[in-house]
N, C-alpha and C positions, 0 to 999 in steps of 0.2 A: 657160905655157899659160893662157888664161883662161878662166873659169869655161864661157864660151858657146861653146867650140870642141874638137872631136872628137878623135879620137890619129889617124885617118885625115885630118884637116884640115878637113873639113866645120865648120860653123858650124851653133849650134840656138839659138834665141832662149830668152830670160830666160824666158817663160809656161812653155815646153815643160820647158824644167830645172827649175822650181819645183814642175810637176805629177809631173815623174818623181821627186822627191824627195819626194814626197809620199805616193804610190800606192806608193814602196819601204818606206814606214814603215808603214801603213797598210792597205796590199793592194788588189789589182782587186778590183773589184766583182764582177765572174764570173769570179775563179780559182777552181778548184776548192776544197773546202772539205772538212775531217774531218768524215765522219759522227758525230751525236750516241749516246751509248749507248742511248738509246730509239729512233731510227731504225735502228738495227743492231740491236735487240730486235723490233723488226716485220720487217722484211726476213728475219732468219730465221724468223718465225714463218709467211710468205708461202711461205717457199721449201720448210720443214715438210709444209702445209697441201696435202690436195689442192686439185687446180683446179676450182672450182664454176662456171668459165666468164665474162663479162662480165654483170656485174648488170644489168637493164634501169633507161633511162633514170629517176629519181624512184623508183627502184625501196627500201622501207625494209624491212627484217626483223619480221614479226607481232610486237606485242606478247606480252609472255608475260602469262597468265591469270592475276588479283589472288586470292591466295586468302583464305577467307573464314573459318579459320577462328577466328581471335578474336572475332568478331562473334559465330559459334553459342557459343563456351563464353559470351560475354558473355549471349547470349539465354538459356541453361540456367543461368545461376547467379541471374539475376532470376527465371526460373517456381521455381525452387525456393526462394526468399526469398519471393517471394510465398503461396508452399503453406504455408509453416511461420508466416508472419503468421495466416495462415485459420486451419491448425491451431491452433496453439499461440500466442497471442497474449502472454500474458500473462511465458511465456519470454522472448519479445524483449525484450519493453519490461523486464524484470531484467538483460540484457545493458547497457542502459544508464541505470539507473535502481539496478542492486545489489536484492539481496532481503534484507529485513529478519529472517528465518528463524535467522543466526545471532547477529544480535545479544542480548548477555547480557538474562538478567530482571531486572527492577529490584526494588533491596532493598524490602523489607516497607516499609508507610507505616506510620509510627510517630507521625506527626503532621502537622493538616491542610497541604500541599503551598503555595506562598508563591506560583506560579504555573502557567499551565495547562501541558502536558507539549508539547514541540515537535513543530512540523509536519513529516509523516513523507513518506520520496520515494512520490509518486505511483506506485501500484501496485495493482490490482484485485488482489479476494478471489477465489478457487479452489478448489474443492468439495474441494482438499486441502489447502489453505490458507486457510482463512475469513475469518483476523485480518491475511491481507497489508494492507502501507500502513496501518496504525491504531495507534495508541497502544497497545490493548490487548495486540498479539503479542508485549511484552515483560511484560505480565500474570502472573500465576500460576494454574493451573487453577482452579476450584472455590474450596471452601473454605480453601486453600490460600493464595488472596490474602485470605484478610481477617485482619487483626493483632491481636492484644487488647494494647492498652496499660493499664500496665503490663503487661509478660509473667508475671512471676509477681503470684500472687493476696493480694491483702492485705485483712486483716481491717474491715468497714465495718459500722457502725448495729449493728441487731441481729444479723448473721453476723460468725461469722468467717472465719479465711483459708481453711479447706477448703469452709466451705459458699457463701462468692464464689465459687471456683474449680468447684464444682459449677453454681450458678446459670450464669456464663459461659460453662461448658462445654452447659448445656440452650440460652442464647440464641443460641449458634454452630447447635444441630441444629435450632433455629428457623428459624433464616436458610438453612440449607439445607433442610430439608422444604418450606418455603415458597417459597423461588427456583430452586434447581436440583436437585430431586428430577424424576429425568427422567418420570416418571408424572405429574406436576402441570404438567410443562412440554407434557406432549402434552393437557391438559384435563381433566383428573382431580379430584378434589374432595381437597385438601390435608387430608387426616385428620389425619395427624400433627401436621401443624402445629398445627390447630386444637385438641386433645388439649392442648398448650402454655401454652393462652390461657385466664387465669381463668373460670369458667362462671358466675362473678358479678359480672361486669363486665357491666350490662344494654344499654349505648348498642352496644359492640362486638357482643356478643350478636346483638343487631339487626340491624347489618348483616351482620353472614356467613349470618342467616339467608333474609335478601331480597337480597343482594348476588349469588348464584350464582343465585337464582331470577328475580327481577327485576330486574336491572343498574342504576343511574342515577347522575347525579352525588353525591350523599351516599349510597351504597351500590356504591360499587363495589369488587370484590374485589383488582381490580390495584393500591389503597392496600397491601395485604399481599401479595402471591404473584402471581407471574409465570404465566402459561396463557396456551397458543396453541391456536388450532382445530384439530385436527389434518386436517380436511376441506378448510382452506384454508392449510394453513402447516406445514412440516415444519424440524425444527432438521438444519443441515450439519452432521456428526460429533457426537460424544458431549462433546465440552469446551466449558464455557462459561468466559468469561474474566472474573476478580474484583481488585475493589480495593479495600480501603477499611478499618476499624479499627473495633472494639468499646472502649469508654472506659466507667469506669463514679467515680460519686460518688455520696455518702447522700444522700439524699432526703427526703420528707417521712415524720416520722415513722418518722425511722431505717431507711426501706427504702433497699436496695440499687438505684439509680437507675442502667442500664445503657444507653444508648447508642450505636445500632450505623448506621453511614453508610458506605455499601456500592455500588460503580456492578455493574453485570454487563451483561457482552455478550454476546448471542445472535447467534449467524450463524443466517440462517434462507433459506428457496427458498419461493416458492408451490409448491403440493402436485402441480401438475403440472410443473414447473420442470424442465428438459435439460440445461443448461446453464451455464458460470461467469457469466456475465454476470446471473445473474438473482438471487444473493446478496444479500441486502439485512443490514445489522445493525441490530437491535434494541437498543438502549443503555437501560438500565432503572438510575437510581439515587433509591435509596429512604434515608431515616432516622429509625429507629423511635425510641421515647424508652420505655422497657419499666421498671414497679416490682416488684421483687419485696419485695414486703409482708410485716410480720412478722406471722403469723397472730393475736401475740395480740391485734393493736391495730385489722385488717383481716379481713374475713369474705372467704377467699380459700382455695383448695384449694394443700394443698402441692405442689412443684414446679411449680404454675403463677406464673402473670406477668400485670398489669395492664396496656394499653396506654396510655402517657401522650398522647400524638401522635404522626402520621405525616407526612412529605413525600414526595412523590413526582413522579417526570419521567421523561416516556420522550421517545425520540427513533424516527422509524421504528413507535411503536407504535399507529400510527391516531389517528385523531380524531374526531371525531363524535359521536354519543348509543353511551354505553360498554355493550358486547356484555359483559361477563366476562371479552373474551379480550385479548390483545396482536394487533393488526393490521395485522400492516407492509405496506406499498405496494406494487403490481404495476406496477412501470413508474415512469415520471414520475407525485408525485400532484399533480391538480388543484386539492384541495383546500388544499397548502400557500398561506397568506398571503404576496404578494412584500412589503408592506409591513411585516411582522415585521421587528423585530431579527431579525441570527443569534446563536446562541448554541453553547457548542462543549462539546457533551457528554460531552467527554473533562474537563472541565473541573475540579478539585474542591477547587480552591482557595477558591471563595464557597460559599456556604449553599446545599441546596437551592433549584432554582428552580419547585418547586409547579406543572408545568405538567401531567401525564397527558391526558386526551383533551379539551383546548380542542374546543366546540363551533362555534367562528363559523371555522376556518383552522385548519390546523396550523401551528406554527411552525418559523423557520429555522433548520438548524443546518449549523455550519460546515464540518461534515467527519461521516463516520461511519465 
């Protein structure tokens, strides 16, 4: 039989057997076909469902409504970031800044500092925090930061060891009667102190006696003791913050030659002041050169002291023709000189820098 002939005898040409061998392997084109598992997953879902009838032409199902609310928690989580900036400012900026609060105090200075103390994170002071962001807030309170080098007292010129250690111990309640007795800090006329200070020493004499009366540049009272107006300037809290060392050698004439180089920081508000932002610090570093004289060789009251020289620099303590008082700035002051050096009053590695209240500009300082 050949390939192009029927079992009934008929005859079909070679196209028609290639295409039937083809379509056998293959399949018609529109034989029926097994539904797919997901057509058999609709069809029963059709068959489920009731009849909602022939949909109109174009006809689409309503959108469903976009809800909104991540946008409103979004909106409530800004007003209330924005509430606690207005409030509380100086909180935030600690979340990313860290508060200086627990950092340790720093050991005693025992000898002058080789360079200035590092630049502290950016952080405003707060009527409960005065000393935020400043060198000082690792300070020691009061008299407390200041050191007497040597710590124990050793015998010099005409004293010996107990009556050094008596003298040292009268030029420590100096430097306290005088800086941070809080009665002298609110404008008080420093009694005690003055009590201190030989009454036959005639040039000092002089000026304490026209220094509180008549203020001027050779008379001014803030070469010794700290005072603020109390009508125009009020101290934040009760702590002022100290640094610095009492050092002492013989002197002329076998006196007890004491020197005492000391900064102290006053947080202060003008007198009607509301608010953290209006804190300013007063930075006052003074170094007195004091003789305790041996009575037989010098006309001098016992337990008092001779003033050899003073230096003295404030920062924040006004400028101008000298009031008596410390006068720190309300605002931006106009008065500072832009073409000043700055100079950084935490600074106490160099020598005093003798500056008190420059009459022509205040000058710059780097930080307070």
């Amino acid at each position: 039989m050949s390939a192009g002939t029927e079992p009934n005898g008929s005859s079909r040409s070679d196209e028609e057997w290639e295409r039937f061998l083809r379509e056998s392997v293959e399949g018609v084109s529109d034989a029926p076909k097994e539904p797919s598992a997901r057509a058999r997953d609709v069809a029963h879902r059709l068959r489920t469902q009731p009849d909602r009838g022939p949909e109109p032409w174009r006809a689409h199902p309503p959108a469903r409504p976009r809800r909104r609310t991540g946008w409103y928690v979004v909106g409530f989580l800004a007003a209330l970031a924005l509430l606690a900036v207005a409030l509380a400012p100086s909180r935030i900026i600690d979340l990313f800044t860290g508060d200086d609060t627990d950092a340790p105090p720093l050991a005693a200075e025992t000898a002058r500092p080789t360079e200035a103390p590092p630049t502290e994170a950016a952080q405003r002071p707060t009527l409960a925090q005065p000393f935020r962001g400043s060198p000082a807030a690792r300070w020691a309170d009061g008299a407390a930061g200041i050191t007497t080098v040597p710590e124990k007292a050793e015998a010099v010129g005409w004293m010996n060891a107990a009556e050094v250690e008596r003298a040292l111990a009268r030029t420590r309640d100096f430097l306290v009667a005088s800086s941070l007795d809080p009665a002298v800090l609110r404008g008080e006329r420093p009694e005690k102190a003055i009590a201190l200070i030989s009454p036959y020493q005639k040039d000092v004499q002089a000026l304490l006696k026209s220094g509180f009366r008549t203020p001027g540049e050779d008379s001014n009272p803030l070469f010794l003791f700290s005072r603020f107006e109390p009508s125009r300037t009020h101290l934040v809290g009760d702590v002022v913050k100290t640094r610095g060392r009492i050092t002492y050698q013989e002197g002329k004439r076998g006196a007890l030659e004491v020197t005492a180089d000391v900064t102290y920081v006053y947080p202060v508000t003008p007198a009607n002041a509301r608010f953290d932002d209006e804190i300013v610090r007063t930075i006052v570093r003074r170094e007195l050169v004091l003789s305790w004289d041996d009575p037989a060789k010098v006309t001098t009251r016992p337990g008092t002291f001779s003033v050899v020289s003073f230096k003295y620099d404030a920062t924040n303590g006004g400028c101008g023709k000298p009031t008596g008082y410390l006068t720190p700035p309300s605002g931006k002051d106009p008065r500072i000189d832009p073409t000043a050096p700055e100079s950084d009053p935490y600074d106490r590695h160099g020598p005093v820098a003798q500056g008190g209240n420059p009459e022509n500009g205040c000058g710059k300082a780097s930080r307070s």
